[in-house]
Biopython code that builds the backbone (N, CA, C, O; Angstrom):
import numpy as np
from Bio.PDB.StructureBuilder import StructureBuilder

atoms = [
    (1, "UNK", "N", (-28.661, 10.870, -128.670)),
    (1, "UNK", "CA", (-28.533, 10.933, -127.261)),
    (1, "UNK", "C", (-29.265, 9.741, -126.641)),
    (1, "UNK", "O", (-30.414, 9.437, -126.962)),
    (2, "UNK", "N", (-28.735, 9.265, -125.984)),
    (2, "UNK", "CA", (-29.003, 7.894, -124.967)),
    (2, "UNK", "C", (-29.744, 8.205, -123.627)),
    (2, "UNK", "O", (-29.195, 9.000, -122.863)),
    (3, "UNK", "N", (-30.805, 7.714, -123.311)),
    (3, "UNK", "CA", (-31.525, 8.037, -121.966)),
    (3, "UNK", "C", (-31.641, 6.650, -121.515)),
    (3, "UNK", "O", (-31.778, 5.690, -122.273)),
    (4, "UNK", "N", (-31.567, 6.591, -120.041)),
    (4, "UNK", "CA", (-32.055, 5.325, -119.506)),
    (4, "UNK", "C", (-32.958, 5.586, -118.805)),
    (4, "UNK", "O", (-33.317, 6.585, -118.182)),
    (5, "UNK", "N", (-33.456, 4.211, -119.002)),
    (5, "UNK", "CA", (-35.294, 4.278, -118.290)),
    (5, "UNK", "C", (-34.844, 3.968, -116.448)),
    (5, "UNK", "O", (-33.927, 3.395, -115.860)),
    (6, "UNK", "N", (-35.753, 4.520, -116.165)),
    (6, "UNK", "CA", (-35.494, 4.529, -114.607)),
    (6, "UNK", "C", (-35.894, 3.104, -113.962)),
    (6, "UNK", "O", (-36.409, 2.359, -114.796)),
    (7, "UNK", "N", (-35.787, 2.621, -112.823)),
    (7, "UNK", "CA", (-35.666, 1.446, -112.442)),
    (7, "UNK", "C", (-37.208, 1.351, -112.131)),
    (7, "UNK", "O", (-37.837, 2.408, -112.082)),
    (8, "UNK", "N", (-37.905, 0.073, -111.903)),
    (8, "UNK", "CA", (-39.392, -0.254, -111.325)),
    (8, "UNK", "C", (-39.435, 0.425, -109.997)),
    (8, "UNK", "O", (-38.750, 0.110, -109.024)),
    (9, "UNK", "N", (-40.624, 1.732, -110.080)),
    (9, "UNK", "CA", (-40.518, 1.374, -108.228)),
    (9, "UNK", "C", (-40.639, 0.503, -107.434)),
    (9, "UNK", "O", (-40.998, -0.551, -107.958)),
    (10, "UNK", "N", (-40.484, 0.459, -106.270)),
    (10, "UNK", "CA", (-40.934, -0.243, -105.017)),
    (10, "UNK", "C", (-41.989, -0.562, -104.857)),
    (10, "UNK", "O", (-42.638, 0.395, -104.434)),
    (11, "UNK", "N", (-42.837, -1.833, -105.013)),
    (11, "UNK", "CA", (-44.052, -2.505, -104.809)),
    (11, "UNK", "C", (-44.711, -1.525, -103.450)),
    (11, "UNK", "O", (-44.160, -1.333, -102.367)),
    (12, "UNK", "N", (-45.895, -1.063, -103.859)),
    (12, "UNK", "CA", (-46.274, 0.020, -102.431)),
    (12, "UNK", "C", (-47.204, -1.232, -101.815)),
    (12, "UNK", "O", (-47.971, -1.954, -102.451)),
    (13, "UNK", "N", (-46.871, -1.269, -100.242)),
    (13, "UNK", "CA", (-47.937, -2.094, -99.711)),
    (13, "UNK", "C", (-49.005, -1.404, -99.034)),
    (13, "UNK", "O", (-48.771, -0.526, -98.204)),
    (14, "UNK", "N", (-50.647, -1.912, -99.486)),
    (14, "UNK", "CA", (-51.796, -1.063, -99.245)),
    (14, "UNK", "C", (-51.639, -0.134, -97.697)),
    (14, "UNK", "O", (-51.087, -0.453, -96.644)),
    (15, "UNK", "N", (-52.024, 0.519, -97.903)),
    (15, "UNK", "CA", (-52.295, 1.719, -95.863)),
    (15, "UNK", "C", (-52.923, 0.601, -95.231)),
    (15, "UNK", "O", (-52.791, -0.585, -95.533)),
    (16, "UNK", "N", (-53.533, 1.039, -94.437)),
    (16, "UNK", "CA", (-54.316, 0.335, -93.042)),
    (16, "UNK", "C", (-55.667, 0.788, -93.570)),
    (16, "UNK", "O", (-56.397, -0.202, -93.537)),
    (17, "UNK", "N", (-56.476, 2.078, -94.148)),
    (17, "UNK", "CA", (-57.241, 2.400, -94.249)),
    (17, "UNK", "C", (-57.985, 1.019, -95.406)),
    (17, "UNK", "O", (-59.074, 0.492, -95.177)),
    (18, "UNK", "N", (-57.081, 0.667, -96.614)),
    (18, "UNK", "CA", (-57.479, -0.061, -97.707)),
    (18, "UNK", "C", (-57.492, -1.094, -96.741)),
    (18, "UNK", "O", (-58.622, -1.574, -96.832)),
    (19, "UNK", "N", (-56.694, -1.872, -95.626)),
    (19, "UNK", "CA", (-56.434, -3.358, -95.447)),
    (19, "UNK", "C", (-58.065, -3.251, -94.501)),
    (19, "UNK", "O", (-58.908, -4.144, -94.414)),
    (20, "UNK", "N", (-58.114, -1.891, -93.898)),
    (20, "UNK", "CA", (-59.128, -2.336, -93.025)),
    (20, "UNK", "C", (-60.900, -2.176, -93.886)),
    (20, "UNK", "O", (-62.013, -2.321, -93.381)),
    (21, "UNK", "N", (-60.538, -1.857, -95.201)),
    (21, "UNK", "CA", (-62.026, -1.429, -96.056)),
    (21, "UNK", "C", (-62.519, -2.950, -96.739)),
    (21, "UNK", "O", (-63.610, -3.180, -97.262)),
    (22, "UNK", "N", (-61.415, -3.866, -96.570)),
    (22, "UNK", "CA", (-61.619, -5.185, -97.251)),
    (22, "UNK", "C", (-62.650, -6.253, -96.628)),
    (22, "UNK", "O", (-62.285, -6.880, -95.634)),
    (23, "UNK", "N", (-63.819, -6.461, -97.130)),
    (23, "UNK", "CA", (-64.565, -7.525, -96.660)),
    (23, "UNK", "C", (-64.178, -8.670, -96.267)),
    (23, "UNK", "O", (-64.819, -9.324, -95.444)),
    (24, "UNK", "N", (-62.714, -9.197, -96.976)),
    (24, "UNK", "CA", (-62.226, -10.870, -96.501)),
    (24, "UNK", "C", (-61.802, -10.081, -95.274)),
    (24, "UNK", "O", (-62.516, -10.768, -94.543)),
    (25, "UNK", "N", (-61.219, -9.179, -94.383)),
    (25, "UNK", "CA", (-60.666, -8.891, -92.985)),
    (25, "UNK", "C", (-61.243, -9.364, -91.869)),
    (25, "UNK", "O", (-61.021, -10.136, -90.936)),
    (26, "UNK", "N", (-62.696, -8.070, -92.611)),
    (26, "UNK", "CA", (-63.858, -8.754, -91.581)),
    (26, "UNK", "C", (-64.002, -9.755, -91.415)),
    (26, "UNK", "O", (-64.000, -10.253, -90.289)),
    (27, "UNK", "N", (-64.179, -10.394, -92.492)),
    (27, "UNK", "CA", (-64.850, -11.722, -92.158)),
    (27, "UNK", "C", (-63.766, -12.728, -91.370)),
    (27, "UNK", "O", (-64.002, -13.340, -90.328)),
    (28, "UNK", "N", (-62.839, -12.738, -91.939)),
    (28, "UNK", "CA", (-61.801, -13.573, -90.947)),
    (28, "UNK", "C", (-61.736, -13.016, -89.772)),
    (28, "UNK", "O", (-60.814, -13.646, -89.257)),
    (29, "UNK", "N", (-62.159, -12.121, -88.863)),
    (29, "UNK", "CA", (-61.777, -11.498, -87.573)),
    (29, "UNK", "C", (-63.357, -12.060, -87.472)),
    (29, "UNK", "O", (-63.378, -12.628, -86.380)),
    (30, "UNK", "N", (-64.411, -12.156, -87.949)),
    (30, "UNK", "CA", (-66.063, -12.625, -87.015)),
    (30, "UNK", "C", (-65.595, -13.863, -86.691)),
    (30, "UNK", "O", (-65.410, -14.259, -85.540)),
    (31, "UNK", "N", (-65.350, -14.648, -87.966)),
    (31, "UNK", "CA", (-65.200, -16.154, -87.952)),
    (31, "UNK", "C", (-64.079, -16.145, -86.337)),
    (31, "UNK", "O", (-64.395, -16.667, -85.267)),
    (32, "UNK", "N", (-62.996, -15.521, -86.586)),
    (32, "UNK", "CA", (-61.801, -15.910, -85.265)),
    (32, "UNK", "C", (-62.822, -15.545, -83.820)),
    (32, "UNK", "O", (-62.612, -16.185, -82.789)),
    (33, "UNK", "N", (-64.240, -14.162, -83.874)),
    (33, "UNK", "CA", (-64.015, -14.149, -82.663)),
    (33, "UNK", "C", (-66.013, -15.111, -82.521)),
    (33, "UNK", "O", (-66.875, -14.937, -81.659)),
    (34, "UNK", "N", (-66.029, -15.825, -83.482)),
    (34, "UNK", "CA", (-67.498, -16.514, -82.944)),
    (34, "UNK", "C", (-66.697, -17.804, -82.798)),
    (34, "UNK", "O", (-67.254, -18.581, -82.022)),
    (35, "UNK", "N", (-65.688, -18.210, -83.253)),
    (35, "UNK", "CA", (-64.597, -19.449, -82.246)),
    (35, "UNK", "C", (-63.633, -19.388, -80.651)),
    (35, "UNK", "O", (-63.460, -20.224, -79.763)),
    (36, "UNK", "N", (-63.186, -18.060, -80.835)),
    (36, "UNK", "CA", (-63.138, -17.797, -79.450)),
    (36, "UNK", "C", (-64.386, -17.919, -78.651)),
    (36, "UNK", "O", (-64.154, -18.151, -77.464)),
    (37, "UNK", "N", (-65.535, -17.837, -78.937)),
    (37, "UNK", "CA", (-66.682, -17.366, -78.332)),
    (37, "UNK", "C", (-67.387, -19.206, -77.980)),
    (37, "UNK", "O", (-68.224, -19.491, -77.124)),
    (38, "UNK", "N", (-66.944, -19.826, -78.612)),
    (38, "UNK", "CA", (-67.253, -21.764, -78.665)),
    (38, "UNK", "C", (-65.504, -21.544, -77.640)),
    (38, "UNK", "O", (-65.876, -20.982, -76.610)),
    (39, "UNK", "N", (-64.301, -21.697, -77.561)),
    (39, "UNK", "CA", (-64.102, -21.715, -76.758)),
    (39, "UNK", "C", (-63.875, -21.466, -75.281)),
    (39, "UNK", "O", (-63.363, -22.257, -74.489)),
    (40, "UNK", "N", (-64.385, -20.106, -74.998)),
    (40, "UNK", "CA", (-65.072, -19.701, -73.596)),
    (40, "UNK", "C", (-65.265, -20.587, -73.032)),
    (40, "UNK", "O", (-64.778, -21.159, -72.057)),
    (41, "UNK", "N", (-66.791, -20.848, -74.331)),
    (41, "UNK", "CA", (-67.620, -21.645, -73.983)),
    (41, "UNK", "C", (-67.393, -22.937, -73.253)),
    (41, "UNK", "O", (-67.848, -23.204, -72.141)),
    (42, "UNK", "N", (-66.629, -23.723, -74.012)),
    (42, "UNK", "CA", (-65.910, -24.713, -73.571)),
    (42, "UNK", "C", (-65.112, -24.649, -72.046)),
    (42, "UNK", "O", (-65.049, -25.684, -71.382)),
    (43, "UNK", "N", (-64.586, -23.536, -71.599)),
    (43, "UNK", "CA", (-63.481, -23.418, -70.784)),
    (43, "UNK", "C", (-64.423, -23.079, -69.659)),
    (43, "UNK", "O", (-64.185, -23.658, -68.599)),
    (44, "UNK", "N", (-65.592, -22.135, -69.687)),
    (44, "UNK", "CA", (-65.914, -21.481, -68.312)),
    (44, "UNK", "C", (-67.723, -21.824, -68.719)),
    (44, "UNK", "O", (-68.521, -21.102, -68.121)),
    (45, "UNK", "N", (-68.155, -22.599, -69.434)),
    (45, "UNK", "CA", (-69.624, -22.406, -70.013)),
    (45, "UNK", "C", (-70.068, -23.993, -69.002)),
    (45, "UNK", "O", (-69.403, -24.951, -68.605)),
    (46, "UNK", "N", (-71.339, -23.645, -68.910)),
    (46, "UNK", "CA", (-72.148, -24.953, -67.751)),
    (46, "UNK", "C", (-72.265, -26.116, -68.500)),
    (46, "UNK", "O", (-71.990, -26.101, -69.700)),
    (47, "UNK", "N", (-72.677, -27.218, -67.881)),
    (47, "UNK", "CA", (-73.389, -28.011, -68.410)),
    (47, "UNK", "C", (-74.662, -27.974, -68.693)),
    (47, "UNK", "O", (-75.373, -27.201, -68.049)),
    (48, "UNK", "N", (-75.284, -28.883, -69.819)),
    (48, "UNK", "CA", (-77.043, -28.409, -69.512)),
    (48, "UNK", "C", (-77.032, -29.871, -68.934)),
    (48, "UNK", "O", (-76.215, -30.746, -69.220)),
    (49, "UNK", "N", (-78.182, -29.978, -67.993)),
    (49, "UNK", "CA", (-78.541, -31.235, -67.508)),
    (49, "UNK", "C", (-79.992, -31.468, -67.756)),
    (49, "UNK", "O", (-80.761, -30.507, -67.758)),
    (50, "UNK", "N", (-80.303, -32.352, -67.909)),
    (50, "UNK", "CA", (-82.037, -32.870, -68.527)),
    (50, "UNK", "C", (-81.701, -34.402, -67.430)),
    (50, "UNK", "O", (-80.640, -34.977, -67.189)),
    (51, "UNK", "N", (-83.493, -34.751, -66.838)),
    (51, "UNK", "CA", (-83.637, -35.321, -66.253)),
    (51, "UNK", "C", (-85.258, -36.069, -66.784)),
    (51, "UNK", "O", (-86.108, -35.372, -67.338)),
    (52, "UNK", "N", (-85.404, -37.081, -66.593)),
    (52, "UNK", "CA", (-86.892, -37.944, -66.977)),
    (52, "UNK", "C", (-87.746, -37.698, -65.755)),
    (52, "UNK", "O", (-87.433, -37.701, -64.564)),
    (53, "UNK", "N", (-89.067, -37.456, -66.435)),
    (53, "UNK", "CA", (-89.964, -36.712, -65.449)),
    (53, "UNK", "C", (-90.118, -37.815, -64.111)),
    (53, "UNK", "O", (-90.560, -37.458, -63.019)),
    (54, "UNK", "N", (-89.725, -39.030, -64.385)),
    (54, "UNK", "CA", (-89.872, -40.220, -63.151)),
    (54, "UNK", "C", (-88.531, -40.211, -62.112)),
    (54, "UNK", "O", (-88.481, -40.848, -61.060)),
    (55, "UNK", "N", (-87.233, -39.163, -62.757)),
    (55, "UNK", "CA", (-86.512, -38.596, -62.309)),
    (55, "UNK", "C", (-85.335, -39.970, -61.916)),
    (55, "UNK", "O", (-84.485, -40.002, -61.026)),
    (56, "UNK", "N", (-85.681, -41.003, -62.934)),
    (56, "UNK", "CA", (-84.740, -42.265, -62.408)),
    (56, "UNK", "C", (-83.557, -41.861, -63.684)),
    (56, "UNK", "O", (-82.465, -42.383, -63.456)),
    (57, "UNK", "N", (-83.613, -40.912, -65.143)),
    (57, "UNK", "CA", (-82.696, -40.708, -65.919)),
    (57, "UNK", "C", (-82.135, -39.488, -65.977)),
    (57, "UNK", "O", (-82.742, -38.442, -65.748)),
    (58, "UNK", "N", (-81.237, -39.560, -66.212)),
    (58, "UNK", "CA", (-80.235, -38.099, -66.194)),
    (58, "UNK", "C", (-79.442, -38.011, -67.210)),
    (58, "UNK", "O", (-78.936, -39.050, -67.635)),
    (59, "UNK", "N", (-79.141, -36.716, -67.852)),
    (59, "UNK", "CA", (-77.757, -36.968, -69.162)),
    (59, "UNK", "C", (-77.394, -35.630, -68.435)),
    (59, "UNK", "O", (-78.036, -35.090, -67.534)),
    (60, "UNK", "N", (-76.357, -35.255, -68.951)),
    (60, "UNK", "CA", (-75.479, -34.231, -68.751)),
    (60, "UNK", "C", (-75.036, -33.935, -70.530)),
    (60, "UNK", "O", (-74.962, -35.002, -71.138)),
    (61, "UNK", "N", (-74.821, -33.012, -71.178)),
    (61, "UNK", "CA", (-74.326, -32.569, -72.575)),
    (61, "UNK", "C", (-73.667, -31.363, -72.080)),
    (61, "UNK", "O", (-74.259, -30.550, -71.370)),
    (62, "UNK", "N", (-72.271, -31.216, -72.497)),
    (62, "UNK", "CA", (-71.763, -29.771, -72.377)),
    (62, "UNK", "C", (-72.367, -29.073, -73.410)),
    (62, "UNK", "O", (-72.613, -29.380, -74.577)),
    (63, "UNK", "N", (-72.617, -27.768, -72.551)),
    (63, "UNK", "CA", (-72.842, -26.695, -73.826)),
    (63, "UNK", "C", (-72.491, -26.266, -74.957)),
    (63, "UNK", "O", (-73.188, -25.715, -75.809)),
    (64, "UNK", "N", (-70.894, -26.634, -74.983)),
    (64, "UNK", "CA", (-70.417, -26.339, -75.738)),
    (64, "UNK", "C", (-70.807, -26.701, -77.150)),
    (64, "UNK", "O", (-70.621, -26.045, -78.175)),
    (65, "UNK", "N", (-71.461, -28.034, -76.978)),
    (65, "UNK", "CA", (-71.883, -28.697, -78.193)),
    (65, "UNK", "C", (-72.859, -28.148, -78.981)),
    (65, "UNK", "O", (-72.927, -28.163, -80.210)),
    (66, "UNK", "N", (-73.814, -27.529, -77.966)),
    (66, "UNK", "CA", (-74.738, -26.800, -79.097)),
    (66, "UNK", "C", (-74.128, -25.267, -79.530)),
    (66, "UNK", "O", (-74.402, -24.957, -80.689)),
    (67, "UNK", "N", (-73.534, -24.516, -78.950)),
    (67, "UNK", "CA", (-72.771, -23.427, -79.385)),
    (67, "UNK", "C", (-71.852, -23.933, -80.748)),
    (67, "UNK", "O", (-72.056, -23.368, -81.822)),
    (68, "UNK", "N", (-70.631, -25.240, -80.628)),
    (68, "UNK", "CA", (-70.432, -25.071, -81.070)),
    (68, "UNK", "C", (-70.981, -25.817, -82.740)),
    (68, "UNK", "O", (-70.342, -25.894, -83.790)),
    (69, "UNK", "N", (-72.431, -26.287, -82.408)),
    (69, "UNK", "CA", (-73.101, -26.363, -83.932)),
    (69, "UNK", "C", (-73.539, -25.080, -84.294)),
    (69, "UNK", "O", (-73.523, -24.817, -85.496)),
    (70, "UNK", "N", (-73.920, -24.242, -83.515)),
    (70, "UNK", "CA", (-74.529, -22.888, -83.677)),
    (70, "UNK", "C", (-73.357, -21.894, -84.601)),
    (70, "UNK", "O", (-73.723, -21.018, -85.385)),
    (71, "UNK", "N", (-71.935, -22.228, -84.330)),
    (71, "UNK", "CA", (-70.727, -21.401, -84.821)),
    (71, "UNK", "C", (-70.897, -22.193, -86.228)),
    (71, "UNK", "O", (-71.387, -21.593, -87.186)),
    (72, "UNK", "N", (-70.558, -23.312, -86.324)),
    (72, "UNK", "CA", (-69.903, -24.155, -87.012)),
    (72, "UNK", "C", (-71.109, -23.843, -88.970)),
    (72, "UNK", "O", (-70.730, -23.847, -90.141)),
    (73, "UNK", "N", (-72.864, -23.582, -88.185)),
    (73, "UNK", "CA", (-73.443, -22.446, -89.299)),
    (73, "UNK", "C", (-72.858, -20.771, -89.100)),
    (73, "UNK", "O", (-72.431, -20.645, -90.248)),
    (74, "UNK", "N", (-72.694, -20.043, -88.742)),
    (74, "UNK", "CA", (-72.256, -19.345, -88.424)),
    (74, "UNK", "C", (-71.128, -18.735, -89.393)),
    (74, "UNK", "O", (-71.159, -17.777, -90.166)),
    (75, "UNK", "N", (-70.044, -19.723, -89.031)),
    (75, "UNK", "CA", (-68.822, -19.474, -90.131)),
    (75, "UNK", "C", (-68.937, -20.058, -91.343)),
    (75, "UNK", "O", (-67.963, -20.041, -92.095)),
    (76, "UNK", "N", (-70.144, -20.672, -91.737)),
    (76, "UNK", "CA", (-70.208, -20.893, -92.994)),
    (76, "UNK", "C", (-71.480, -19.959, -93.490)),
    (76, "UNK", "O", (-72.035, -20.105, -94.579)),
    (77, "UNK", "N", (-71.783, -19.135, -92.658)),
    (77, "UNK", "CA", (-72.645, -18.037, -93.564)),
    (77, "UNK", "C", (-71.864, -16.624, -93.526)),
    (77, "UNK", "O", (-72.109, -15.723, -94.327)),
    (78, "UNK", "N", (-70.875, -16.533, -92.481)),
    (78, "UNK", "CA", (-69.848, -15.597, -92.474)),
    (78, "UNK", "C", (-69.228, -15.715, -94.131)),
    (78, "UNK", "O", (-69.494, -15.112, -95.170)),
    (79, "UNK", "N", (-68.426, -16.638, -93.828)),
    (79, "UNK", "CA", (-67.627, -16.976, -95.341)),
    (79, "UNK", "C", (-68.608, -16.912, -96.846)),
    (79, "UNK", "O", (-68.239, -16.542, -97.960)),
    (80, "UNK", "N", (-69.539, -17.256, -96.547)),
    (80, "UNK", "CA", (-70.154, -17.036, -97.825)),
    (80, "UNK", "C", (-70.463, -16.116, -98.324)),
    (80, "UNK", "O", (-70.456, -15.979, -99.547)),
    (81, "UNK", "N", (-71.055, -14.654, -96.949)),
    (81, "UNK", "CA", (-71.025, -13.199, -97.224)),
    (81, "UNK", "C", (-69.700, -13.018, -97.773)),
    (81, "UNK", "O", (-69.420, -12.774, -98.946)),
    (82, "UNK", "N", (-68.695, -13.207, -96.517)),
    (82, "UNK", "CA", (-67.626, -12.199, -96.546)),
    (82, "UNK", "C", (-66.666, -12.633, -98.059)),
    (82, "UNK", "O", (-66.187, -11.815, -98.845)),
    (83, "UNK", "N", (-66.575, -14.193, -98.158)),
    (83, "UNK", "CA", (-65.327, -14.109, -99.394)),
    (83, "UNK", "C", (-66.388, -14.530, -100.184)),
    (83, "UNK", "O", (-65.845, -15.543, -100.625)),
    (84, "UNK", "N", (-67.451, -14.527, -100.684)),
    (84, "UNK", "CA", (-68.442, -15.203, -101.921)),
    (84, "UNK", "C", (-68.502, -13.628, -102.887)),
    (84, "UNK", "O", (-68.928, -13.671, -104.041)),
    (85, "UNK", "N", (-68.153, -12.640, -102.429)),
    (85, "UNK", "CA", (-68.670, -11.854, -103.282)),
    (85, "UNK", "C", (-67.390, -10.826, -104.060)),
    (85, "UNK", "O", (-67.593, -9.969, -104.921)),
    (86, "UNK", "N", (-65.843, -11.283, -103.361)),
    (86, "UNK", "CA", (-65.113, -10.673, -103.826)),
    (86, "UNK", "C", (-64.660, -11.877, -105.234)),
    (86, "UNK", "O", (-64.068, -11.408, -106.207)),
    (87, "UNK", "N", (-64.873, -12.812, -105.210)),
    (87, "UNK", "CA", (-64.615, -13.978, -106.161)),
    (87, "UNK", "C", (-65.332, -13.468, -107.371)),
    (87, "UNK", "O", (-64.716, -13.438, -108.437)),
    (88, "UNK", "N", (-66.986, -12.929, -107.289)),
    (88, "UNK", "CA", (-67.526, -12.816, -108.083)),
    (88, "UNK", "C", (-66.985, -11.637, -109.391)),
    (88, "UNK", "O", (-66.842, -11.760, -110.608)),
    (89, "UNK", "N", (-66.773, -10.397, -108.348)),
    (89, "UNK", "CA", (-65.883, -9.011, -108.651)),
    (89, "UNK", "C", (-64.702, -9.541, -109.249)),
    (89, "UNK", "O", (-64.062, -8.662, -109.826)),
    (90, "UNK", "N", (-64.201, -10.663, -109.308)),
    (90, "UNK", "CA", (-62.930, -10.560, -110.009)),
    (90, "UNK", "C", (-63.446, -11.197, -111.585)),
    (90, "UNK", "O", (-62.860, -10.914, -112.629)),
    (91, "UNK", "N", (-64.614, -12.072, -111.505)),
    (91, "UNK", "CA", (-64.834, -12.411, -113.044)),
    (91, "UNK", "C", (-65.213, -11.529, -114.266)),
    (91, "UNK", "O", (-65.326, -12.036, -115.382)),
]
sb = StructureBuilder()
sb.init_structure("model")
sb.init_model(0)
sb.init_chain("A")
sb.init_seg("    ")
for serial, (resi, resn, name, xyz) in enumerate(atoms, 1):
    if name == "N":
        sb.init_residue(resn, " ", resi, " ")
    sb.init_atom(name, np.array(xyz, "f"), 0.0, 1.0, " ", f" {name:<3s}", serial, name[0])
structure = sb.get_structure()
């Protein structure tokens, strides 16, 4: 007697519960919202102004610049938590 094997199921794609338990998620959603957060900055954030105490020099620096050195560590200590440790789990 002859039996046939049944076909491969259907590749199941993970729930929401697994996509949302994954550390790379997080981390890509901090990283997206501490860059939204440098562009605010950029769009609606002050200038800083510094002046020489004889008050004849002036600079102006947008803020943005130090925010966005402040992100720019930021997403590289994000990334190193968030994807440094699932790399390790796979060796």
């Amino acid at each position: 007697m002859a039996t046939m094997s049944r076909e491969p199921a259907a590749p199941s794609w993970p729930t929401w519960r697994v996509v949302l338990s994954l550390t790379e998620v997080w981390a890509s959603f901090a990283i997206a919202v501490v860059w939204l957060a440098v562009l605010f900055t950029a769009i609606y954030g002050p200038d800083m102004l510094t002046k020489s105490s004889g008050g004849s020099d002036s600079a102006t620096i947008p803020s943005v610049a130090v925010v966005a050195l402040f992100a720019s560590f930021a997403t590289w200590a994000i990334a190193k938590y968030g994807y440094g440790r699932s790399v390790e789990h796979k060796r």
